[in-house]
Each structure stands twice: as structure tokens, then as C-alpha cells.
C-alpha positions as CSV (number, residue, x, y, z in Angstrom):
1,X,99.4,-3.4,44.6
2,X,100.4,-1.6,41.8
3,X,97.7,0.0,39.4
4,X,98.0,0.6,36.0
5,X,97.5,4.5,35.5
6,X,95.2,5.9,33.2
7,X,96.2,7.4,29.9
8,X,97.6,11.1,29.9
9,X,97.6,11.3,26.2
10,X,94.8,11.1,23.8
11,X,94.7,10.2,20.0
12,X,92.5,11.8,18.1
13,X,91.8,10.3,14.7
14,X,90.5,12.7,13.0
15,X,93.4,15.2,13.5
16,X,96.4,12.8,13.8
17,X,97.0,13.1,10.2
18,X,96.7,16.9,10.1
19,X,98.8,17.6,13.0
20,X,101.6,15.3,11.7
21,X,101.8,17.1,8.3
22,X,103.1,20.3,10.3
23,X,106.5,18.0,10.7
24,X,106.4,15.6,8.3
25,X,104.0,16.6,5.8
26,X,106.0,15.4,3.1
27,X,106.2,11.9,3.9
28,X,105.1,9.6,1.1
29,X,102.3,6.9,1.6
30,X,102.3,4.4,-1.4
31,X,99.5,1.8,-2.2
32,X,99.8,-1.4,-4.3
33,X,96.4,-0.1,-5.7
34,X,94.0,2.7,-6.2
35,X,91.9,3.6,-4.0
36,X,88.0,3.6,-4.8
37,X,86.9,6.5,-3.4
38,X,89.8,8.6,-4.4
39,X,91.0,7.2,-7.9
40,X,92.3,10.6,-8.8
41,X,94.8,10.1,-5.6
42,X,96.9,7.7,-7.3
43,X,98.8,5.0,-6.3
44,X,101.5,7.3,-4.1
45,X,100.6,10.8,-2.0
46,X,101.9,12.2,1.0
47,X,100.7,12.8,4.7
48,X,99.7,16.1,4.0
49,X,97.3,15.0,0.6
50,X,96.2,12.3,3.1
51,X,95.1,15.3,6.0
52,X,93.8,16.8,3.3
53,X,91.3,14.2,2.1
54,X,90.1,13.4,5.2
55,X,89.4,17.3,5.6
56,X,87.1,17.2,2.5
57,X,85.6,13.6,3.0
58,X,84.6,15.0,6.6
59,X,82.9,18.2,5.2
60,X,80.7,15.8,3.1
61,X,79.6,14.2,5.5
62,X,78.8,17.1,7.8
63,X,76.7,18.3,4.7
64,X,74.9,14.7,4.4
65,X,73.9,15.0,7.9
66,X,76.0,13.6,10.0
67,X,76.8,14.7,13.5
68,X,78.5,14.4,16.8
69,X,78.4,11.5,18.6
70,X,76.4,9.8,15.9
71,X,77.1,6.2,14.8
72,X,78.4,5.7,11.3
73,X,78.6,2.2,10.6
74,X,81.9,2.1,7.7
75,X,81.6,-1.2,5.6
76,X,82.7,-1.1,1.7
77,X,84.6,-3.0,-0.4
78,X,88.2,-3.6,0.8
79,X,90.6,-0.4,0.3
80,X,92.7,2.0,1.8
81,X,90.3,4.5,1.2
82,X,88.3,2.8,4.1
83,X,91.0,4.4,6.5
84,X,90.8,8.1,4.8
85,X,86.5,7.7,5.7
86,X,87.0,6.9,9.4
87,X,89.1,9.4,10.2
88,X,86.9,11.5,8.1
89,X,84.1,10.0,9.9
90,X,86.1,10.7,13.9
91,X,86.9,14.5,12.5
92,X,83.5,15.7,12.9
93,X,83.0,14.2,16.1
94,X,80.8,10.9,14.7
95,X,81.7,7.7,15.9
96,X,83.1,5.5,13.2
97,X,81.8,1.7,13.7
98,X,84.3,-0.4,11.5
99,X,82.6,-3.4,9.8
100,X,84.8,-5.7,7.9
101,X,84.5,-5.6,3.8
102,X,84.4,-9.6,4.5
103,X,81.4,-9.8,6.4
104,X,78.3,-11.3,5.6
105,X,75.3,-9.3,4.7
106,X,73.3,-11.1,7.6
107,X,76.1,-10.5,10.2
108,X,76.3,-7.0,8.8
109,X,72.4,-6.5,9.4
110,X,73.1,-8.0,12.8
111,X,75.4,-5.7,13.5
112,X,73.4,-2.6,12.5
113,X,70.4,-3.2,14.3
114,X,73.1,-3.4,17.3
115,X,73.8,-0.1,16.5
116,X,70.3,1.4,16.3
117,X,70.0,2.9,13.5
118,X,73.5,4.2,12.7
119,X,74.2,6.1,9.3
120,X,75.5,3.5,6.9
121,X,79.1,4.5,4.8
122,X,79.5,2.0,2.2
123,X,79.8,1.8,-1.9
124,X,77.2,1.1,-4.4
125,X,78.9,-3.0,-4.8
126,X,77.8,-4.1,-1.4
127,X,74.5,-2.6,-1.7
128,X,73.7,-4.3,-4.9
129,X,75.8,-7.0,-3.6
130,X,75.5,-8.9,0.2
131,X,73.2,-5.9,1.6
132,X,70.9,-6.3,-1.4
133,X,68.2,-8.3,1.2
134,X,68.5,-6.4,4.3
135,X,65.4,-3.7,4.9
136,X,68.3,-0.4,5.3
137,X,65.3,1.7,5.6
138,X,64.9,0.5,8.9
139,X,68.1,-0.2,10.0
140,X,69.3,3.2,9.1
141,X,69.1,6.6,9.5
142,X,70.5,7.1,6.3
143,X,72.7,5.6,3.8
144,X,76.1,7.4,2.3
145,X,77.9,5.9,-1.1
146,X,81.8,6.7,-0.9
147,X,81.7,5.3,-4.3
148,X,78.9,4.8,-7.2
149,X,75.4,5.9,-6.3
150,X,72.0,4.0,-5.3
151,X,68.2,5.4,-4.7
152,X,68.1,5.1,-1.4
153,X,71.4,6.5,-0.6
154,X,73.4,10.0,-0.6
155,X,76.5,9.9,-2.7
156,X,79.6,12.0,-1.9
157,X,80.4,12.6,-5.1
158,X,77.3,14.7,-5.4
159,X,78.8,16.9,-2.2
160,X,81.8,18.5,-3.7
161,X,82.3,22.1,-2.8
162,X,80.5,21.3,1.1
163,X,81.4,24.4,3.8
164,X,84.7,24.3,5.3
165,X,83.9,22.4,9.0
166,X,86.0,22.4,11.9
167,X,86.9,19.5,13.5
168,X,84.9,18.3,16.7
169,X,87.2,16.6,19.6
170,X,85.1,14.8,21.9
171,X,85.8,14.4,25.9
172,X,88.8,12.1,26.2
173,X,86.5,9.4,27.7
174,X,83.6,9.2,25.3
175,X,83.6,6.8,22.2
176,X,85.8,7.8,19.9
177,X,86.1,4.6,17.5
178,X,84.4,0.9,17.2
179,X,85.9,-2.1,16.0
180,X,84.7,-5.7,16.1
181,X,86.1,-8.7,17.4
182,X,87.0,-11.5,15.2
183,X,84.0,-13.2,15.7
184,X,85.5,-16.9,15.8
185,X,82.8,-17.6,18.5
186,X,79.7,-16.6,16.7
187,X,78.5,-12.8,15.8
188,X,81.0,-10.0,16.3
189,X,81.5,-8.1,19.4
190,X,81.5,-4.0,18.8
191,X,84.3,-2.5,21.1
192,X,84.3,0.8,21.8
193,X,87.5,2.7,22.2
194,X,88.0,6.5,23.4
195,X,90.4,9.3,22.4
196,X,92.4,8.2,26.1
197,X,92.2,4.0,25.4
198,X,93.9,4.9,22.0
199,X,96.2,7.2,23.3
200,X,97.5,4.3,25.7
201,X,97.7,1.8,23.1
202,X,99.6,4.6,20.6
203,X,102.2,5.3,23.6
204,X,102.9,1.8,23.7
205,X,103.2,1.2,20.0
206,X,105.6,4.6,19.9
207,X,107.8,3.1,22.7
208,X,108.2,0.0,20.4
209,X,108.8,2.3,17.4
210,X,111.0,4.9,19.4
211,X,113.9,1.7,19.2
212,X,114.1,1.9,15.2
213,X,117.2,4.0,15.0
214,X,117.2,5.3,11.4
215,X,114.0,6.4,9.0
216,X,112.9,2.7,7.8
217,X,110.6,2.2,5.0
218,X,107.2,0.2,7.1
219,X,105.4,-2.2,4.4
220,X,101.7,-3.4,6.1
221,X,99.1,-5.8,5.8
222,X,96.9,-5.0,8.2
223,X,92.9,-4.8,8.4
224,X,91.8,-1.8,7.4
225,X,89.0,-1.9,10.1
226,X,91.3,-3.3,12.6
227,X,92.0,-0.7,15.6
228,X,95.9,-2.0,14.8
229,X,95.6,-0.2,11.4
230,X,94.8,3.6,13.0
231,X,97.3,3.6,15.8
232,X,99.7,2.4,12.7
233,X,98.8,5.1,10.8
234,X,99.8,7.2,14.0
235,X,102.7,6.9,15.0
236,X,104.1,6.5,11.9
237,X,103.0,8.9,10.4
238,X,103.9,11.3,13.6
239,X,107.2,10.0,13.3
240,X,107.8,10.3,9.2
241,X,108.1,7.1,8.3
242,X,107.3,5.9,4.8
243,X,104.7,3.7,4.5
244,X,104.0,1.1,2.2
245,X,100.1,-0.9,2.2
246,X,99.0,-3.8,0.0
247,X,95.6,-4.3,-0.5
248,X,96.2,-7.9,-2.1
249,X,97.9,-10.3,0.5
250,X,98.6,-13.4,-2.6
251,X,102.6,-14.0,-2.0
252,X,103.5,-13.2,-5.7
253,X,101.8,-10.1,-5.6
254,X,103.7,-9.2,-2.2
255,X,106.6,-10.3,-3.4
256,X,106.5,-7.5,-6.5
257,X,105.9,-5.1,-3.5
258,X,108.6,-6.0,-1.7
259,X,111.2,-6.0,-4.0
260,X,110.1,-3.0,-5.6
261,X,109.7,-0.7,-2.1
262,X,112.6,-2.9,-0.2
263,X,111.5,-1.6,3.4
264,X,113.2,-2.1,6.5
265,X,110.3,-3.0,8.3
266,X,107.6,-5.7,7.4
267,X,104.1,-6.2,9.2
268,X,100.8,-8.7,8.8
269,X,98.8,-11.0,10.5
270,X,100.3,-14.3,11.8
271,X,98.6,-16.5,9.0
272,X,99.7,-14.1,6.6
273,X,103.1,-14.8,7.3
274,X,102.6,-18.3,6.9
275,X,101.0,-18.6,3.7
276,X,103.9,-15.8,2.1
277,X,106.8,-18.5,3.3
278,X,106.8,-19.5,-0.4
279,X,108.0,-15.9,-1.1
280,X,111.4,-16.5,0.2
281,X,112.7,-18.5,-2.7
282,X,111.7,-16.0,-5.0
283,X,115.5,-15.3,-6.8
284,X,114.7,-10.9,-6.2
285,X,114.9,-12.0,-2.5
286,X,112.2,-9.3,-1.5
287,X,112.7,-9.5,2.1
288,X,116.2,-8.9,2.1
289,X,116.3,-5.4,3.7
290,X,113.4,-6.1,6.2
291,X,115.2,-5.7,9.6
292,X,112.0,-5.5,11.8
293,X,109.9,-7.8,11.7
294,X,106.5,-7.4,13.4
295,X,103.3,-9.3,14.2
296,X,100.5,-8.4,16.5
297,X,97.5,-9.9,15.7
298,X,98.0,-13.7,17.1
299,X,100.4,-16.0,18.3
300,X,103.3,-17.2,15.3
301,X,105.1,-20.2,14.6
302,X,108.3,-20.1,15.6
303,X,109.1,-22.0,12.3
304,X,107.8,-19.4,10.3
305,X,109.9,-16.3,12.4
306,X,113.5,-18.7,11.3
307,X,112.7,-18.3,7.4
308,X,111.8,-14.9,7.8
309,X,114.7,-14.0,9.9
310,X,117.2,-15.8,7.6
311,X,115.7,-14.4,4.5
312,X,117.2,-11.0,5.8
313,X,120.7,-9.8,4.4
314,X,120.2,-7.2,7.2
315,X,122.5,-7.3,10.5
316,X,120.8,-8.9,13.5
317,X,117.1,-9.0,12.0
318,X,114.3,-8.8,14.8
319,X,110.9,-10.5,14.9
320,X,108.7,-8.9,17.5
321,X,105.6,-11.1,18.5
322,X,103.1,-9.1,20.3
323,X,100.8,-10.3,22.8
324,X,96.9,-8.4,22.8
325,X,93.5,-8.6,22.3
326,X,90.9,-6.4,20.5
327,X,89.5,-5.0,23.9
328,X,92.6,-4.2,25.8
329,X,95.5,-3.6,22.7
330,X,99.0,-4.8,23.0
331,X,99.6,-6.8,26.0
332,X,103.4,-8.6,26.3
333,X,106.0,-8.7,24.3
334,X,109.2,-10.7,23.4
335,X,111.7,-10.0,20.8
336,X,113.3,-13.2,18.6
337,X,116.7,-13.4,16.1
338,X,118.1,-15.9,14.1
339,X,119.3,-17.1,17.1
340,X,116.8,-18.4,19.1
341,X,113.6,-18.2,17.0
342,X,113.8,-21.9,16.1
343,X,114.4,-22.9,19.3
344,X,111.6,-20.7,21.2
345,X,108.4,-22.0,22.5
346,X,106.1,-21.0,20.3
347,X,103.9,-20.4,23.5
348,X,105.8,-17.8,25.2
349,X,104.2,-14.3,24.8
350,X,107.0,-12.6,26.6
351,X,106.3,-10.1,29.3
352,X,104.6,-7.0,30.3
353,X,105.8,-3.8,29.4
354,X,106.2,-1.7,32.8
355,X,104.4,0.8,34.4
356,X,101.9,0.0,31.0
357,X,100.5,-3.4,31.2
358,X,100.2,-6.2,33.7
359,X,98.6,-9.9,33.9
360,X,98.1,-12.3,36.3
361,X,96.9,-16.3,36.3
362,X,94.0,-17.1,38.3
363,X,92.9,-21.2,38.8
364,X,90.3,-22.4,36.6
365,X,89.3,-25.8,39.0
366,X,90.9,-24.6,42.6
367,X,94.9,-26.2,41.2
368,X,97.5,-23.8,41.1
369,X,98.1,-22.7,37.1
370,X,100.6,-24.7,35.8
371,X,101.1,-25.9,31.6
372,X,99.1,-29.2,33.1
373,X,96.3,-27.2,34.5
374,X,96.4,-23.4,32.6
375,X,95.1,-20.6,34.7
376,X,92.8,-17.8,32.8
377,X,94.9,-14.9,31.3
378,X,93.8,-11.7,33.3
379,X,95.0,-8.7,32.1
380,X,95.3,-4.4,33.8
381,X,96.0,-1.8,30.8
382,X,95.1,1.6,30.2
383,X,94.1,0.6,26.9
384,X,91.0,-1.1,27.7
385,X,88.1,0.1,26.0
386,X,84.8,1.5,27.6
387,X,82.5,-1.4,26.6
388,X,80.9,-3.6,23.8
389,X,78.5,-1.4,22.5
390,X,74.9,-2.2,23.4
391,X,75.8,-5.3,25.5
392,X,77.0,-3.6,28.6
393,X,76.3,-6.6,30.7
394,X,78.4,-9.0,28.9
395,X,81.3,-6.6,28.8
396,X,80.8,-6.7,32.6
397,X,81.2,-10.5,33.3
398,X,84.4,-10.1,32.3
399,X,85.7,-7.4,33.9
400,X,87.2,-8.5,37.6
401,X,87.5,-6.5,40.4
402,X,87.3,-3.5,38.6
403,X,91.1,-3.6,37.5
404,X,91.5,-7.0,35.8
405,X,89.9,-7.8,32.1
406,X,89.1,-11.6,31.2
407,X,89.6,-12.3,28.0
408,X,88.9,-15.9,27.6
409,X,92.9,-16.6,26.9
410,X,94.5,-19.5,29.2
411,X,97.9,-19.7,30.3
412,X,100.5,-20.3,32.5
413,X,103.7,-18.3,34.2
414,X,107.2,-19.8,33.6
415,X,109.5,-19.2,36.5
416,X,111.1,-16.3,34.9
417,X,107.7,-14.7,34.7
418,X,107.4,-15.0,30.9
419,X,103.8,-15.4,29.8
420,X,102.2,-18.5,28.2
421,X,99.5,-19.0,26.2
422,X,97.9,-22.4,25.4
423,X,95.0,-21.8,24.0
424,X,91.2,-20.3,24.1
425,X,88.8,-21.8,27.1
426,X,86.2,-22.5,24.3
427,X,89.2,-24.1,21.8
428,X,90.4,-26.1,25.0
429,X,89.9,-30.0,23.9
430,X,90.3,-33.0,26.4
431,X,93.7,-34.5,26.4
432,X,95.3,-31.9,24.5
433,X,97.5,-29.8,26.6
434,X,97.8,-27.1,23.6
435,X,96.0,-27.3,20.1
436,X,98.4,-24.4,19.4
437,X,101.9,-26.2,20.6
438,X,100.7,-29.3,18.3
439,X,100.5,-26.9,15.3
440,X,103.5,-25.4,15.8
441,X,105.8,-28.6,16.2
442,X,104.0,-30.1,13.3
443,X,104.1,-27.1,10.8
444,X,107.8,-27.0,11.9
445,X,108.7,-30.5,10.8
446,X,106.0,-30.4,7.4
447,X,107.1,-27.9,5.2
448,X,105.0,-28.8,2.7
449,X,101.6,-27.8,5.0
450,X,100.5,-24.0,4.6
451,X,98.2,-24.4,7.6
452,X,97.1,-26.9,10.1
453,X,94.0,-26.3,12.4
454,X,93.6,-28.3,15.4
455,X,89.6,-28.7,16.4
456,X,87.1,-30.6,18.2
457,X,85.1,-33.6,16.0
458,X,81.8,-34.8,16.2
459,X,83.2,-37.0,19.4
460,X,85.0,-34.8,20.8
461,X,88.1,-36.2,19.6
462,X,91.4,-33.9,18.2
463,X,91.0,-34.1,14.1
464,X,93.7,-31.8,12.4
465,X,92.5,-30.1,9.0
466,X,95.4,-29.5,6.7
467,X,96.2,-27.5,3.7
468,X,99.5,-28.0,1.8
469,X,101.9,-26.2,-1.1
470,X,99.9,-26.5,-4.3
471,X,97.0,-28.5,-2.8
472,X,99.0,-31.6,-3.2
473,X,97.9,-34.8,-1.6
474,X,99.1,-35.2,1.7
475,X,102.0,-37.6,2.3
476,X,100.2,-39.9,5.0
477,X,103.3,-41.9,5.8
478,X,105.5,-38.5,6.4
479,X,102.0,-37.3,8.6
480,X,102.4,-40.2,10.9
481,X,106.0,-39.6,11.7
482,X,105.3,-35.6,12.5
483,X,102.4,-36.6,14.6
484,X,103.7,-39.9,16.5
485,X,104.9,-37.9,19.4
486,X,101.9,-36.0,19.9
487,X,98.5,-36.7,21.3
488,X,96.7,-38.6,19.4
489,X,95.0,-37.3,16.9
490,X,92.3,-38.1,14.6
491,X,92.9,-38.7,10.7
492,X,93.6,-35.4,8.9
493,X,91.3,-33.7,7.0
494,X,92.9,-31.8,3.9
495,X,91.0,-28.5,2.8
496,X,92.1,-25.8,0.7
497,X,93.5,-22.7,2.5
498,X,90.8,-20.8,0.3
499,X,88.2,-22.9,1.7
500,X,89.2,-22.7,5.9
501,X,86.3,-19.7,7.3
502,X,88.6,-16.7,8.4
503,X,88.2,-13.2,10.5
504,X,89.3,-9.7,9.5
505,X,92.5,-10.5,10.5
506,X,93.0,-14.0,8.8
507,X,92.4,-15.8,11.2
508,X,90.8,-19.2,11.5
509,X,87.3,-19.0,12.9
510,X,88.1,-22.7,14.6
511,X,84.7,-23.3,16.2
512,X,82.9,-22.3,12.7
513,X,85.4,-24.6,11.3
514,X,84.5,-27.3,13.7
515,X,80.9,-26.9,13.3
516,X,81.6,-27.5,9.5
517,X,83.2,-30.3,10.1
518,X,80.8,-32.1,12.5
519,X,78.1,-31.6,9.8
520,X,80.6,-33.7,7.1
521,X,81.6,-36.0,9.7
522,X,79.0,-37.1,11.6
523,X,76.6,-38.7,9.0
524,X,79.7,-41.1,8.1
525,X,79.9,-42.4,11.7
């Protein structure tokens, strides 16, 4: 059988940005805001001013007292300057531990005390904010302010002028970076990911970036404490592509962006995607000149790839979906156009990429995997990471056979080989083939919905929580002729998108969401 070999290249992040400047220095990054840390940056700089700040940010920290192989948990208030302090962070040789800006000050404690005792990064707003309560002292070893200052904590600004340090580049196999999972099934799971995991996942991404013919402007929306967001930041920056990052994700804001910058290639999160749909009928038609279209967080609505695509003045406009998970990276593929996005299941994941990434379906009940009775996903890439840190054992149970990684993902196998996904084990509901494959063919024929989550009730039972355009009342009588081929489900629930708990990467924690609602529900049984 064929074995997925390991990773010959390595990406180190605390030199990627320094090595690309010797080719493409001049390439401009430009932000929709300023960054916190580095206000004097500006709003626009180039690869080289970017090598260059994380230079300076990693002799601080050297001079606070930070070392090899250390810890460094990285959690402030949402900016790019969060990217500049992890490669910072990985350019000494520390470990940076990336703890979403959205997380909860319990969850962040949590999360710490995993770490045992890490060096906290972070801004004087969170600690007079959501880590006000926790006891850092103990959780700590020390606490660093990238912005502001505190009592208890060293602030970089008072570290200007620190020695010159040379970087520190760790064996290929030791932790290199940590990122959490999205945490839709309670507390967060740290994955740890070495200079040769990341290395895998960056040849993958460069393969898919190695087909964009001509030097296209790349606009993102991306997590800045997402592992997506580094390998981003390497490859194109290796390959001197402009880059374009928005902080602020409303639609009207994006839509200045965009029809300002006009890039050729546009980026989020799935749900993102969604919710800027009401972008496209702005009159500056700010995705015209997007001809790539890429998302690789979570499975899209097919619905939602057709306006996009059409929105395009561009010849032959390409949405790539992107099959992965935090612990493994980018999976399958599949490519859509104008001409078949509508029309495609929004299931399919597409395939493998070979001599990179395989999968296979394994039974769940002893029945061969079929869309009646879905298989688990198992997946063999050299991207996988080393572990979850300090939970060995349960990054173990779901490692099989050595080779194959179980990420909780069930599917089936068309007879062309093409992967698909149904859903989660723990989102799996009885009588519902696919939550997912409801959402899609509803959201398709209700334009006026923004979201629709599929979860259990208090019995059990499918309820669908809905948000719509403007928070207007739900039509019920066009809701029952959406849903009257599907399973039956329970009467909807409508809900602000604000409202609908979230991850990192937008999306919708669905088990938090149905724990909300069985607390609403159940007393009115």
C-alpha cells in the first residue's frame, strides 16, 4: 500500500518573511487598519518592513526573557500585528501558542494551565478586560504587553534598542507552532505543528498557488491565529504576491476594500462568504476582478459559490473548496465555475491530491459506507501534526494504525472516487441523512436567510435556527415550501446572526448552539 512520505521541506516562521525579501522584498502588504502594536507602520508596508519587524519584536522578547522551546501563549485583541508577534515569537526558537482574540477569559485560563505556565503575549485591553479574574501569577511565567502596559507585566515598548539576536531554527520535528481547534465540542484542542508538518501543508498550498498564471492581487479574511493564515503568509509572500487583509469582515466595509484594491484573488471562511452575499449588489461591483476564488476552512454552499462566480467580469472565474482539518491541513480538493457550481453537490469534497494526501472510509456499524450508512473519514498526510499538547492520549485514539488520522468527519465514496462529507459523528441526528445537505438546498431556494443551522432539540428532534436579510420576520408560508421535501423538521427558530456562538474561523459552534437551545426549549414542553 502506498504511504504518504514525509515532508522534505520545512517552513520556518520566523525566517520565511526574511528570506522572501531577498526576491521580493518589495512587495506591498496593505491593511484595512492599523495595526496596534505597530501604529507607526501604517496602513501599507512591504515584505521587507514586515521581516524587519518581526526582527525587532523578536529581540524584545529575547531581552524579556524568552527562550527556546518555551511556550508563549499569543492572545490580544484582534490585529494583523498578532501575525508580526508569532513569527517574532517562532524566530527565537519559542513556541508560539495561538489563542483566539475571541475567546473567553475562562477558556483562555483553561487553556494556559494546559500549557504550564507559558509566557503570556497579550495587550493591556484583555488584561483589564476578560483576563481581569484569572490568578496570571500562577498561570504564568511571565506576562509581555505588545501594546499599553500593566503591573504585573513587561511592556515591549519599554525594550526598544534590545541586542541584535540571531534567529534559532529548531530540529525539523520539534514544535514549531500551536493552534487550537475550533472548539465546537467543548474546550479547545492545542495542536502542535513542526517546521516539517508546515512544510507539507506550504508545498501543498504552493502547488495550488503555482496554477495562478500572472501576479494577482490576494485579499484575505482569515484568522489570524489560524495555522491557514502563516502558510498564507508563505507562499505568498515567497512568491511576491500583493496582499491585501481586513481586520473587519461587515460586508459594507469589505465591499470599500474590494473596490478600492480590485484583487484577482479573494479568500475567507465559508460563513463569511455567506453573510458578504449582500455585497454583490453593491453598484462599484467590488468583486468584479476576483478570478480565484478560495475557501478552506469548511464546506460552502454551492448557492453561495454561483453569486460569487457570476459577480466576476473575469474569464472563467474559479472557486476552489478545500477539504482539511486543523490537525492534518488541506486534505481534497475540487475546483467549481459558473458552470457547474449551482448544480454541484454541496457534499462533494473532491479528491486527494497525489503522492500528498490520501483517505479511506471505514464502517461505522459492520455495513459497507454508503450516503445511507456514512463510513468515518480517515485520512494519511504529511501534514499531520505531532500531537495535542498535553493530551497525548487523546491525540492517540485517533490515530489508526499508525498511518491513518480520525478526525470525527463521516462520509462516503462516490463511484468516481470523489469524497463526501455528511456531516460530524457528534452533529449526526436520527433520520437525517445530512444536516449539511438540508442547509444547502434550503439556503439555495431562501435568499432571504443569511444562515440556517440544523441541530438536535431537547427530544432529539431536527429544529433549524434561522437568521435572515435585515432580521426580518421569517416568511412561514415560503419556509414550508423550502422545507416540504426534506425530513421533517421541527418549527424554526429565528436568531440574529450576531447572536449564533461562533469559532475563530466563523464557524457555528452547533452543539453550544444546541445546548442553548434545549435550555429555551425545554421548560416550554
Amino acid at each position: 500500500m502506498f504511504m504518504v512520505p514525509k515532508s522534505k521541506k520545512f517552513l520556518y516562521l520566523g525566517v520565511m518573511s526574511e528570506q522572501a525579501a531577498k526576491k521580493y522584498g518589495d512587495t506591498p502588504i496593505t491593511l484595512d487598519h492599523e495595526m496596534d502594536a505597530f501604529p507607526d507602520t501604517g496602513r501599507k508596508f512591504t515584505v521587507s518592513e514586515f521581516a524587519d519587524l518581526v526582527a525587532g519584536t523578536a529581540d524584545r522578547l529575547w531581552a524579556a526573557g524568552v527562550r527556546p522551546s518555551e511556550p508563549v501563549a499569543v492572545h490580544k485583541t484582534s490585529s494583523f500585528d498578532i501575525t508580526v508577534l508569532a513569527c517574532a515569537v517562532a524566530r527565537i526558537g519559542a513556541v508560539p501558542a495561538m489563542l483566539s482574540p475571541h475567546l473567553d477569559g475562562e477558556t483562555v485560563g483553561k487553556l494556559l494551565e494546559r500549557l504550564e505556565r507559558p509566557t503570556l503575549l497579550t495587550d493591556e485591553a484583555k488584561l483589564t478586560g476578560t483576563l481581569a479574574g484569572l490568578p496570571l501569577g500562577e498561570l504564568t511565567a511571565r506576562v509581555v504587553t505588545a501594546t499599553g502596559s500593566h503591573p504585573d507585566a513587561v511592556a515591549l515598548a519599554d525594550l526598544a534598542g534590545a541586542p541584535v539576536r540571531r534567529p534559532v531554527l529548531l530540529a525539523p520535528d520539534q514544535p514549531a507552532l500551536m493552534t487550537h481547534t475550533s472548539g465546537t465540542t467543548g474546550v479547545p484542542k492545542l495542536v502542535v505543528h513542526s517546521a516539517r508538518s508546515l512544510g507539507a501543508r506550504g508545498s501543498w498550498q504552493d502547488k495550488v498557488v503555482s496554477f495562478i498564471r500572472k501576479r494577482e492581487t490576494v485579499a484575505m479574511h482569515v484568522s489570524y491565529v489560524h495555522s491557514r493564515m502563516y502558510l498564507g503568509l508563505a507562499v505568498l509572500q515567497a512568491r511576491g504576491m500583493p496582499m491585501v487583509f481586513m481586520n473587519d469582515a461587515t460586508p459594507a466595509h469589505v465591499a470599500d476594500i474590494l473596490a478600492e484594491h480590485r484583487p484577482g484573488v479573494l479568500e475567507t471562511h465559508p460563513n463569511s462568504f455567506l453573510e458578504w452575499e449582500e455585497m454583490l449588489d453593491d453598484p462599484r461591483r467590488p468583486i468584479s476582478n476576483v478570478k480565484y476564488f478560495n475557501s478552506t476552512f469548511d464546506a460552502i454552499h454551492p448557492s453561495t459559490m454561483h453569486k460569487f462566480l457570476h459577480a466576476s467580469d473575469r474569464r472563467s472565474p474559479v472557486f476552489l473548496q478545500v477539504y482539511g482539518q486543523s490537525e492534518c491541513g488541506p486534505l481534497a480538493a475540487r475546483t467549481y465555475r459558473r458552470r457547474n457550481a449551482l448544480k454541484a453537490d454541496g457534499r462533494c469534497q473532491g479528491y486527494p491530491t497525489p503522492f500528498m494526501t490520501r483517505y479511506r472510509l471505514v464502517s461505522r456499524g459492520g455495513q459497507r459506507p454508503t450516503k445511507e450508512n456514512p463510513g468515518y473519514i480517515d485520512v494519511a498526510t504529511a501534514g499531520r501534526a505531532l500531537t495535542y499538547f498535553g493530551e497525548q492520549e487523546r491525540f492517540d485514539k485517533q490515530v489508526v494504525g499508525g498511518e491513518w488520522w480520525r478526525g470525527g468527519d463521516v462520509g462516503y465514496r462516490t463511484k468516481w472516487g470523489c469524497l463526501h462529507l455528511l456531516d460530524r459523528e457528534v452533529d449526526v441526528i436520527p433520520g437525517v441523512e445530512s444536516t449539511l445537505e438540508v442547509e444547502d438546498a434550503v439556503l439555495h431556494r431562501l435568499d432571504e436567510l443569511t444562515e440556517l443551522v440544523v441541530v438536535p432539540g431537547p427530544d432529539q428532534k431536527p429544529v433549524p435556527v434561522v437568521c435572515t436579510r435585515g432580521d426580518k420576520p421569517l416568511d412561514a408560508a415560503r419556509w414550508r415550501a423550502a422545507v416540504a421535501d426534506q425530513p421533517t423538521l421541527g418549527e424554526p427558530v429565528q436568531r440574529r446572526l450576531s447572536e449564533l456562538p461562533r469559532t475563530a474561523t466563523a464557524k457555528i459552534r452547533r452543539l453550544e448552539l444546541a445546548r442553548q437551545l434545549a435550555e429555551e426549549l425545554a421548560p416550554a414542553r
